[in-house]
N, CA, C and O atoms as CSV, one atom per row, in Angstrom:
chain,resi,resn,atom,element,x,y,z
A,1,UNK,N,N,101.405,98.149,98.901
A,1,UNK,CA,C,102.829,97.951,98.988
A,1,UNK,C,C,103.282,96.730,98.198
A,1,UNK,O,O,104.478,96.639,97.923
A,2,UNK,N,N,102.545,95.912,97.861
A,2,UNK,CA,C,102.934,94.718,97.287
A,2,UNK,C,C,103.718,94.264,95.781
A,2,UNK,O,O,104.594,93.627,95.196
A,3,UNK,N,N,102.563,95.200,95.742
A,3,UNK,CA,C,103.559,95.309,93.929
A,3,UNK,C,C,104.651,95.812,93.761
A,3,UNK,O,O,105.543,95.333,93.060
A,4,UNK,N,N,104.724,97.297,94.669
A,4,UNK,CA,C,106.144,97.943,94.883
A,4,UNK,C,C,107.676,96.696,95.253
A,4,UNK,O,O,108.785,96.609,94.726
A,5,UNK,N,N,106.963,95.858,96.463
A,5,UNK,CA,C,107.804,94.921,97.030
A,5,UNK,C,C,109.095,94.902,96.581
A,5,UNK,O,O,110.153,95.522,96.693
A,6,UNK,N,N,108.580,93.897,95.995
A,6,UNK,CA,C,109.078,92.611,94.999
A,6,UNK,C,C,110.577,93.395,93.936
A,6,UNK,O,O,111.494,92.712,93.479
A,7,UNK,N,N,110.488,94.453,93.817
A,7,UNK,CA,C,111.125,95.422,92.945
A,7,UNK,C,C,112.823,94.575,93.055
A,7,UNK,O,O,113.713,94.310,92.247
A,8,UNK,N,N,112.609,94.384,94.478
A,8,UNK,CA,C,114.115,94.294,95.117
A,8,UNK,C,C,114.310,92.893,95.720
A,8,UNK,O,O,114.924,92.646,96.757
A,9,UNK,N,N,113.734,92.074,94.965
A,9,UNK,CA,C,113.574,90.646,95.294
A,9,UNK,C,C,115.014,89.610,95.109
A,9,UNK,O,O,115.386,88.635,95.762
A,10,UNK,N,N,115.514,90.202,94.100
A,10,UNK,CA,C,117.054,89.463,93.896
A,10,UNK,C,C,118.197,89.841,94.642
A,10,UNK,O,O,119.292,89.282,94.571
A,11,UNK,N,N,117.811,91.137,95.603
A,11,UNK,CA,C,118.767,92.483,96.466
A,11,UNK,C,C,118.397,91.844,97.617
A,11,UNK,O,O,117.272,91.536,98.010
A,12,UNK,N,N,120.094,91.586,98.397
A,12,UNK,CA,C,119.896,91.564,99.783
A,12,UNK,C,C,121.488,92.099,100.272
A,12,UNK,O,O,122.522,92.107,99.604
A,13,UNK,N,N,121.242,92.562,101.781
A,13,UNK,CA,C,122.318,93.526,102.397
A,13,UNK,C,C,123.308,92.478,102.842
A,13,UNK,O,O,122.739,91.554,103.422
A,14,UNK,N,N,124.664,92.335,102.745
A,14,UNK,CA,C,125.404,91.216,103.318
A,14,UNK,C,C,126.145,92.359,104.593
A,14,UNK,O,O,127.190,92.942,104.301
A,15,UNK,N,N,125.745,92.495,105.430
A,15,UNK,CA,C,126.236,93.490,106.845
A,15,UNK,C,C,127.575,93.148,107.419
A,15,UNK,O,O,128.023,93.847,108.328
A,16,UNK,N,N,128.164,92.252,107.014
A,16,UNK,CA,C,128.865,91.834,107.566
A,16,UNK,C,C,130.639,92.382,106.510
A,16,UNK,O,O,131.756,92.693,106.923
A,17,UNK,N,N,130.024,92.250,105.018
A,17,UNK,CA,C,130.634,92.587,104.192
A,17,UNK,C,C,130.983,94.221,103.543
A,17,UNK,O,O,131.880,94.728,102.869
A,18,UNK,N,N,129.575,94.719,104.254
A,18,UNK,CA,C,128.663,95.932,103.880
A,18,UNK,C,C,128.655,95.987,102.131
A,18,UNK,O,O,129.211,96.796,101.387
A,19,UNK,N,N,127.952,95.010,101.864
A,19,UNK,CA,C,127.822,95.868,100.452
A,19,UNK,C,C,126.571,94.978,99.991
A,19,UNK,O,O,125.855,94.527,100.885
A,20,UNK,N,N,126.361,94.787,99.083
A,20,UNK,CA,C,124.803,94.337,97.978
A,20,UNK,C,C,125.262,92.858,97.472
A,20,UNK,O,O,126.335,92.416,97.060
A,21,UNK,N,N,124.180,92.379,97.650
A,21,UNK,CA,C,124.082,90.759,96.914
A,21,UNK,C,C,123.180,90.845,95.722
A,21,UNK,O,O,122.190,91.552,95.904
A,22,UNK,N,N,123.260,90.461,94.911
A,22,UNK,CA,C,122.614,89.963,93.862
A,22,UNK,C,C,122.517,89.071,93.510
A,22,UNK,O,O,123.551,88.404,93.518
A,23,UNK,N,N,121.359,88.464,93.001
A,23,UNK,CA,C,120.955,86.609,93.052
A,23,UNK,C,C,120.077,86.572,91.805
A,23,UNK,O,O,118.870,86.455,92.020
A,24,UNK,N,N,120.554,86.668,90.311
A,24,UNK,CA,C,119.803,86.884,89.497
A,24,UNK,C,C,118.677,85.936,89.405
A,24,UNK,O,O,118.961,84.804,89.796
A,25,UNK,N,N,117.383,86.126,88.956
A,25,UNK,CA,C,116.423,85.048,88.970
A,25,UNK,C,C,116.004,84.722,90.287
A,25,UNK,O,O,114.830,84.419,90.500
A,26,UNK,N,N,116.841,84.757,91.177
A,26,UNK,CA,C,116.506,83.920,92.450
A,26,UNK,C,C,116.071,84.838,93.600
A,26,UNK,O,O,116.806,85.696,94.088
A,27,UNK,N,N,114.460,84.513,94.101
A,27,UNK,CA,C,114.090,85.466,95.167
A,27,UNK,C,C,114.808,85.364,96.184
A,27,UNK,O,O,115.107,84.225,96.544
A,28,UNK,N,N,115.369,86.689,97.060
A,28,UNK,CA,C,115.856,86.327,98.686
A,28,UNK,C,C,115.074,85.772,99.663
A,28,UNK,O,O,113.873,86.000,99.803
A,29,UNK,N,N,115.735,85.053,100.333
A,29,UNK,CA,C,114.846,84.080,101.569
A,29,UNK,C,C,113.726,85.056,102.581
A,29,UNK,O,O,112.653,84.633,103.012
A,30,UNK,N,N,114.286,86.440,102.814
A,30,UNK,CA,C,113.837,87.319,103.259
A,30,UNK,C,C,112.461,87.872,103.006
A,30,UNK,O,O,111.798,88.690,103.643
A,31,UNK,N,N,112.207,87.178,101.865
A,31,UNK,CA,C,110.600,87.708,101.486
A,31,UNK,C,C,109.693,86.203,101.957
A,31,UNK,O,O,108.541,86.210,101.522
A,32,UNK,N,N,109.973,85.284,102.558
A,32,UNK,CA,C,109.575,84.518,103.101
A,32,UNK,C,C,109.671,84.105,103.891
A,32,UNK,O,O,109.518,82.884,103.928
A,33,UNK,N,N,110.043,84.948,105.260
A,33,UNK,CA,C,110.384,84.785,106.489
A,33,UNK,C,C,108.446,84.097,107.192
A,33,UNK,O,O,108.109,83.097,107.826
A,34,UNK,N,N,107.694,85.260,106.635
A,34,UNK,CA,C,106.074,84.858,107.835
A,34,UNK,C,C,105.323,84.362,106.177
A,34,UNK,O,O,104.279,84.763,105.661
A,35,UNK,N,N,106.156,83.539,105.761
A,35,UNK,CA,C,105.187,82.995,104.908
A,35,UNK,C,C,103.795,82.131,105.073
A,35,UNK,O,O,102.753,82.085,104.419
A,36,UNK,N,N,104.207,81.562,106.090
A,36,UNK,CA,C,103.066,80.314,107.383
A,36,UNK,C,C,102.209,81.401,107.756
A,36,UNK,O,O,101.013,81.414,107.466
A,37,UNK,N,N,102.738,82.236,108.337
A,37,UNK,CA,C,101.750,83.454,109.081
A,37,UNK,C,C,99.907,83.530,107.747
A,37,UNK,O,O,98.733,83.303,108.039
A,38,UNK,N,N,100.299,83.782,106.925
A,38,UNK,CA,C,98.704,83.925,106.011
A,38,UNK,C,C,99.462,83.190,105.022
A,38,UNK,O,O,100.562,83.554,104.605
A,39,UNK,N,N,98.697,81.890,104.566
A,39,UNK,CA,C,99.360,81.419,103.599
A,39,UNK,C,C,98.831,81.125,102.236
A,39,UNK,O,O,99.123,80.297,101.373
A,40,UNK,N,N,97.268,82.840,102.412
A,40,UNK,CA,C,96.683,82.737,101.065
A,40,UNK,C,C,97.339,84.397,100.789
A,40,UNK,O,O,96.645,85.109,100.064
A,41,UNK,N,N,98.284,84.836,101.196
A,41,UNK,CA,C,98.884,86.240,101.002
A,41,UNK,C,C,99.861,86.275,100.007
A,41,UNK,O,O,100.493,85.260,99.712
A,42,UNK,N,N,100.082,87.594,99.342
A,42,UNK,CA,C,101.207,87.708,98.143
A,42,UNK,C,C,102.343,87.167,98.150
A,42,UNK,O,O,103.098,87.432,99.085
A,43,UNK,N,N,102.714,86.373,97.231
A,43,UNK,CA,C,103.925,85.632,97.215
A,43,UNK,C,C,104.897,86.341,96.070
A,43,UNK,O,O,104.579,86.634,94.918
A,44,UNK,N,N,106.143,86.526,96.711
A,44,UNK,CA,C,106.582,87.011,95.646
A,44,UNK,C,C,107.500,86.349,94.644
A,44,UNK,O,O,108.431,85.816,95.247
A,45,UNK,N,N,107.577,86.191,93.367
A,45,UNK,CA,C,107.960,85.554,92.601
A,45,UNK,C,C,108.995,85.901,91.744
A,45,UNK,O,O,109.732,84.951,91.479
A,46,UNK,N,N,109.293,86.990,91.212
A,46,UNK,CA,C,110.182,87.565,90.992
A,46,UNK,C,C,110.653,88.884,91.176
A,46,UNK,O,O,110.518,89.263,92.340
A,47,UNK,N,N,111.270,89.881,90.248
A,47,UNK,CA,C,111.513,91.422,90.256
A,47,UNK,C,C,110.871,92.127,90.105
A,47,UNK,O,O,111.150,93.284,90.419
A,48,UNK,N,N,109.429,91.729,89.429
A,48,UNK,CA,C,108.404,92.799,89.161
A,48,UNK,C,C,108.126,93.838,89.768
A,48,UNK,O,O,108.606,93.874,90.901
A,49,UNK,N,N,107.315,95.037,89.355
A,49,UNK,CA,C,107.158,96.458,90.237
A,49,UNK,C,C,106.004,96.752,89.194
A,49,UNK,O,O,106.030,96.449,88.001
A,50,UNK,N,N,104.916,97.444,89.916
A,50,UNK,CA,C,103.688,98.009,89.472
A,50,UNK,C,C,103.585,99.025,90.339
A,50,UNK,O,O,103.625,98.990,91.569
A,51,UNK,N,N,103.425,100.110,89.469
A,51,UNK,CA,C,103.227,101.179,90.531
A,51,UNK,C,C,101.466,101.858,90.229
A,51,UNK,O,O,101.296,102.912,89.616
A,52,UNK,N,N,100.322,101.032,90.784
A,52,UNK,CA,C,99.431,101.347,90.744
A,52,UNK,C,C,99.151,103.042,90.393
A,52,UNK,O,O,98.592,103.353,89.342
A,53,UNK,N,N,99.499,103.843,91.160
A,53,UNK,CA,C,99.153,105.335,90.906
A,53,UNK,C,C,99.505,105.560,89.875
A,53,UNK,O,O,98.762,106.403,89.372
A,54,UNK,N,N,100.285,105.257,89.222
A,54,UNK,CA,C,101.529,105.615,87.858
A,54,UNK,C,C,100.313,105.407,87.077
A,54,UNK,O,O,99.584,106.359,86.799
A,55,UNK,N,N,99.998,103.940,86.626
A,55,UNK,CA,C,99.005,103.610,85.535
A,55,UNK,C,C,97.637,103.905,85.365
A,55,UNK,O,O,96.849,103.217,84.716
A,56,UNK,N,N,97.274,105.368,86.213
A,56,UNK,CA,C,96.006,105.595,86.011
A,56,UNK,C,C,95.597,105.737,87.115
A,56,UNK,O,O,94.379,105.653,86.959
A,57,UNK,N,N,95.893,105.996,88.775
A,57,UNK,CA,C,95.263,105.809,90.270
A,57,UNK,C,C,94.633,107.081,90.338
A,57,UNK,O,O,95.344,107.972,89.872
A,58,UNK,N,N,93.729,107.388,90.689
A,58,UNK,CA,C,92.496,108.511,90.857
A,58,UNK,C,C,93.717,109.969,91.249
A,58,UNK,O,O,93.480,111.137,90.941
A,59,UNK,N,N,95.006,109.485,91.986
A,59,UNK,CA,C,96.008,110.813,92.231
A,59,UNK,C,C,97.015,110.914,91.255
A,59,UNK,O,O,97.885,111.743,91.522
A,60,UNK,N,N,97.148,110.251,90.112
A,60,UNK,CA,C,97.914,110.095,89.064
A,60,UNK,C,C,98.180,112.230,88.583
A,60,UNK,O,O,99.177,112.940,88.454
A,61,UNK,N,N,96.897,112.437,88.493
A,61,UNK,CA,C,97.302,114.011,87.988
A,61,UNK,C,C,97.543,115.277,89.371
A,61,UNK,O,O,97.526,116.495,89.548
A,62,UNK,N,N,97.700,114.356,89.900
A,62,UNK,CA,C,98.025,115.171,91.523
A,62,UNK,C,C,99.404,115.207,91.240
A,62,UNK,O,O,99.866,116.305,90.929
A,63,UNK,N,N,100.222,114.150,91.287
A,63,UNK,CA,C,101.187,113.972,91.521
A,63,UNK,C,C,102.326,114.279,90.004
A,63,UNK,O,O,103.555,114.293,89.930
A,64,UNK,N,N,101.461,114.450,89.157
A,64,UNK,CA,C,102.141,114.861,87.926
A,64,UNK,C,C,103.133,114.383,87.329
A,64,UNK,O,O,104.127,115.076,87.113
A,65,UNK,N,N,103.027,112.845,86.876
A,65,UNK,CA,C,103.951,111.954,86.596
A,65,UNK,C,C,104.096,112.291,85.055
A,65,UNK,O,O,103.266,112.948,84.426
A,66,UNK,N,N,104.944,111.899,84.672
A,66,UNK,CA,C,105.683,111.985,83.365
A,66,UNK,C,C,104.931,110.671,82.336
A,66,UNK,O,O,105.578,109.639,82.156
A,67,UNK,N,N,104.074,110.773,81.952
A,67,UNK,CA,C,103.492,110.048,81.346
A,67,UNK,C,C,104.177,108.849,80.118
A,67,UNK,O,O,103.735,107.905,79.464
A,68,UNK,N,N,105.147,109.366,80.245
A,68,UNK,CA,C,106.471,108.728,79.187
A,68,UNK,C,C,107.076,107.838,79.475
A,68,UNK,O,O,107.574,106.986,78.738
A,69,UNK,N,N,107.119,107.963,81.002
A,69,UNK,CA,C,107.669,106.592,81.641
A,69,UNK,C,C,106.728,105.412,82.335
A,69,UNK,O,O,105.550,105.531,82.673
A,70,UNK,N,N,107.494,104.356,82.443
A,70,UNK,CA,C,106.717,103.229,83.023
A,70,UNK,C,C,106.165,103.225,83.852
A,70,UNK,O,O,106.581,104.045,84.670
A,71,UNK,N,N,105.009,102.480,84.283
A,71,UNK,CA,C,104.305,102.231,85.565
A,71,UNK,C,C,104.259,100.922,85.604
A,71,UNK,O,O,103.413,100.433,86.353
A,72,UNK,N,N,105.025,100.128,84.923
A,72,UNK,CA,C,105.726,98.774,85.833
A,72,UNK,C,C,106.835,98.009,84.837
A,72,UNK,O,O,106.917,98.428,83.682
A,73,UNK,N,N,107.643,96.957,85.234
A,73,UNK,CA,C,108.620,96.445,84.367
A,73,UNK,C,C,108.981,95.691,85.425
A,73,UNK,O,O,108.277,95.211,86.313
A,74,UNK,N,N,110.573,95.608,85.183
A,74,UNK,CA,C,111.593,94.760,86.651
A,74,UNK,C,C,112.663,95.198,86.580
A,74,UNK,O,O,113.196,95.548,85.527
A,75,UNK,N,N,113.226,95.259,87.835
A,75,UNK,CA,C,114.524,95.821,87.939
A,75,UNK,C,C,115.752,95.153,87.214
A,75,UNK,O,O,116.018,93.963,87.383
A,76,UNK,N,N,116.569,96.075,86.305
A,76,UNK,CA,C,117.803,95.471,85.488
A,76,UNK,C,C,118.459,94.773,86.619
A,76,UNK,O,O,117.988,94.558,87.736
A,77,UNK,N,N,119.423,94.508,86.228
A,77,UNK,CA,C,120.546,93.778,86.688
A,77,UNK,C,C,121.117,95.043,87.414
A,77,UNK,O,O,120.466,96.069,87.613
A,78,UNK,N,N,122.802,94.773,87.894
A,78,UNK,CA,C,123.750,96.072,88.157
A,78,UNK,C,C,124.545,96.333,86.945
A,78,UNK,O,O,124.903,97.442,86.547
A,79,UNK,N,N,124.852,94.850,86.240
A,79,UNK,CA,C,126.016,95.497,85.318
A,79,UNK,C,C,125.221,96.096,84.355
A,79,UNK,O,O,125.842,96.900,83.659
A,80,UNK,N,N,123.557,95.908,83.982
A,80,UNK,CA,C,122.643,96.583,83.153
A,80,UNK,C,C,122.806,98.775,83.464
A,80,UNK,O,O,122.847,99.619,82.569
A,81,UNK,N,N,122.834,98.910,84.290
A,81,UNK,CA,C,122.640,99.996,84.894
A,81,UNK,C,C,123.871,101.187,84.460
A,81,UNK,O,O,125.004,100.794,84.183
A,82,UNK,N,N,123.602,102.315,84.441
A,82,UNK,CA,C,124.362,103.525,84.172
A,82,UNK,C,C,125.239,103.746,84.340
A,82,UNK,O,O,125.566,102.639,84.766
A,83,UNK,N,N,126.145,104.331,84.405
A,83,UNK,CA,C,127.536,103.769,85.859
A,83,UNK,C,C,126.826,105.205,86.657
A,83,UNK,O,O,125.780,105.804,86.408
A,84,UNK,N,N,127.768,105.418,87.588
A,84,UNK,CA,C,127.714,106.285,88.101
A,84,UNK,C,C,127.953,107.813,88.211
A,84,UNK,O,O,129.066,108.319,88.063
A,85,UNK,N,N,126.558,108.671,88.548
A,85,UNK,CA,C,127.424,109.957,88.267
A,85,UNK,C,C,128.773,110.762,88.459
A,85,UNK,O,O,129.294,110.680,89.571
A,86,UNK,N,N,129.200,111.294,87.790
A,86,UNK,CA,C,130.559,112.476,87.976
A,86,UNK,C,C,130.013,113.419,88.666
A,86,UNK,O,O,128.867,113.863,88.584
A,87,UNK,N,N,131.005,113.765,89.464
A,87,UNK,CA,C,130.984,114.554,91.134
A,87,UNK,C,C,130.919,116.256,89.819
A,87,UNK,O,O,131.423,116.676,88.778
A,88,UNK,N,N,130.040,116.581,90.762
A,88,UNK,CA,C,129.759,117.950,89.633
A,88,UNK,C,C,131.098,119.069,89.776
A,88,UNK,O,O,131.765,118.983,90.807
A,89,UNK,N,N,131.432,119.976,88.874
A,89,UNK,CA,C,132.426,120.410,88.622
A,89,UNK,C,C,132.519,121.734,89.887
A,89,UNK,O,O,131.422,122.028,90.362
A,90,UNK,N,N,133.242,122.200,90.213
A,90,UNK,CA,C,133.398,123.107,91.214
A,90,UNK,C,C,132.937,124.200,90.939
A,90,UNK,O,O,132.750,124.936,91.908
A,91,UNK,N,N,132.613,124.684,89.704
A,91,UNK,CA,C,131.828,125.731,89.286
A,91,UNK,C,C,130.143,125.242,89.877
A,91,UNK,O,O,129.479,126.015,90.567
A,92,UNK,N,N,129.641,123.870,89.474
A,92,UNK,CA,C,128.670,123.602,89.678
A,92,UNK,C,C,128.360,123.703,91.047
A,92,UNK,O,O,127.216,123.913,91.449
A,93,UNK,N,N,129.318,123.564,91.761
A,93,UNK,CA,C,129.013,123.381,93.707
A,93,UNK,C,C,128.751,124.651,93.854
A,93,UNK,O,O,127.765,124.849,94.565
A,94,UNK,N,N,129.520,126.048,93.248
A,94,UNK,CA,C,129.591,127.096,94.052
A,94,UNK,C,C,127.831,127.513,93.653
A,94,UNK,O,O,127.388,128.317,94.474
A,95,UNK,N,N,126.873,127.131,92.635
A,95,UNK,CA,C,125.988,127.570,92.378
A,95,UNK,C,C,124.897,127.094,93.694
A,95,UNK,O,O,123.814,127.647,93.883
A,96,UNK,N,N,125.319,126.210,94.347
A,96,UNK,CA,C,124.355,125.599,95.605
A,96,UNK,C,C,124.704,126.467,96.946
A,96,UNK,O,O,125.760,126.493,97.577
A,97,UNK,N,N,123.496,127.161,97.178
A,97,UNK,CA,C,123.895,127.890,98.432
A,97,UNK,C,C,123.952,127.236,99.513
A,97,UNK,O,O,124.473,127.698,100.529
A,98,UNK,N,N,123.477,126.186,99.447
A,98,UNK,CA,C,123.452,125.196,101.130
A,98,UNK,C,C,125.107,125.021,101.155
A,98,UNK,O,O,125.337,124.259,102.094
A,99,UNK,N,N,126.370,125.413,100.509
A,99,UNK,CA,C,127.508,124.921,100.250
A,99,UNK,C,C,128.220,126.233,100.162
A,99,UNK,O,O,128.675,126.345,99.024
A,100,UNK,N,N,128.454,127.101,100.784
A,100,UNK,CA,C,129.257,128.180,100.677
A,100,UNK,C,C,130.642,127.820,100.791
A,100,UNK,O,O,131.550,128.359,100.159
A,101,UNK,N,N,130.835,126.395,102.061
A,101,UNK,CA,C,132.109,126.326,101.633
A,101,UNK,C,C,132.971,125.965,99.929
A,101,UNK,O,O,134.136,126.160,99.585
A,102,UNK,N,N,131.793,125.384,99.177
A,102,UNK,CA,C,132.211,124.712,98.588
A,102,UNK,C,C,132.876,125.651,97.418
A,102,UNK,O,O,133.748,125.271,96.637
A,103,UNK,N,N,132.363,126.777,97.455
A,103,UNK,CA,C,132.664,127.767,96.737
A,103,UNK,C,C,133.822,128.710,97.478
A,103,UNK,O,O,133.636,129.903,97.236
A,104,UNK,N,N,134.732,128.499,98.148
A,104,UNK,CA,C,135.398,129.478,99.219
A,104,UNK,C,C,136.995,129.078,97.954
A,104,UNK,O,O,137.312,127.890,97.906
A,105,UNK,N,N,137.593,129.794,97.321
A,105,UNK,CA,C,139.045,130.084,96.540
A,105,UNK,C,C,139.767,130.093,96.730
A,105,UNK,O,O,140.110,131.140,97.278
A,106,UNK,N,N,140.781,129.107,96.561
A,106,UNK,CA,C,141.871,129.114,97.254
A,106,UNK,C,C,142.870,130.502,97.175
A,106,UNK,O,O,142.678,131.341,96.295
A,107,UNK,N,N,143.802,130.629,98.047
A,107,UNK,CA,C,144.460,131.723,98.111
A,107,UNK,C,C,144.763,131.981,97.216
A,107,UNK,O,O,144.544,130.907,96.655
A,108,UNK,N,N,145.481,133.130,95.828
A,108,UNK,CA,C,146.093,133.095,95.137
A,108,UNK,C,C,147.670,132.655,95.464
A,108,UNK,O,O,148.146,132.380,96.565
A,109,UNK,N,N,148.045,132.665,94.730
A,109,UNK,CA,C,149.550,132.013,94.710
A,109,UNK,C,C,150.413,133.378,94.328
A,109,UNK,O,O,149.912,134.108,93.472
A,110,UNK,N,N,152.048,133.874,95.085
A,110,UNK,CA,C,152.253,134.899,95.100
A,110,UNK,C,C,153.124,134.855,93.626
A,110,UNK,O,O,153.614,135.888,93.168
């Protein structure tokens, strides 16, 4: 789990606000709550992410990863990131059967 960790090291939940903090560079206090507890244990230092299985783990061809993509880096920023997807078109909903309503036509018009 360790390497995974850290992914989300600059991310913390403000509950009160409900929404996302971001602290570029700067780890959240939260990853050092039982730091005393073992104090020869993983420390985390920044955003990094290794995803052991990705780069070669004995289940790497089990799991049938895309060999094209990474098996480690650090998480962008937010304003780095994609924006967000567009709500798929109503043609696209009616193709999902878990959604019959979504496909139901409105009346015609007289």
């Amino acid at each position: 789990m360790d390497p995974m960790a850290s992914a989300f090291a600059y991310y913390d939940y403000d509950e009160t606000k409900g929404n996302m903090i971001y602290t570029a560079g700067k780890v959240q206090p939260k990853y050092f709550i039982n730091a005393s507890n073992n104090q020869y244990g993983y420390v985390t230092t920044d955003d990094s992410w290794e995803s052991r299985i990705r780069l070669g783990g004995a289940d790497a061809k089990i799991f049938n990863f895309d060999p094209n993509l990474p098996g480690k880096g650090n998480v962008p920023p937010p304003s780095a990131r994609r924006s967000p997807a567009v709500a798929p078109s109503r043609a696209a909903r009616c193709r999902r059967p878990s959604r019959p309503s979504a496909c139901a036509h409105p009346p015609a018009s007289k």
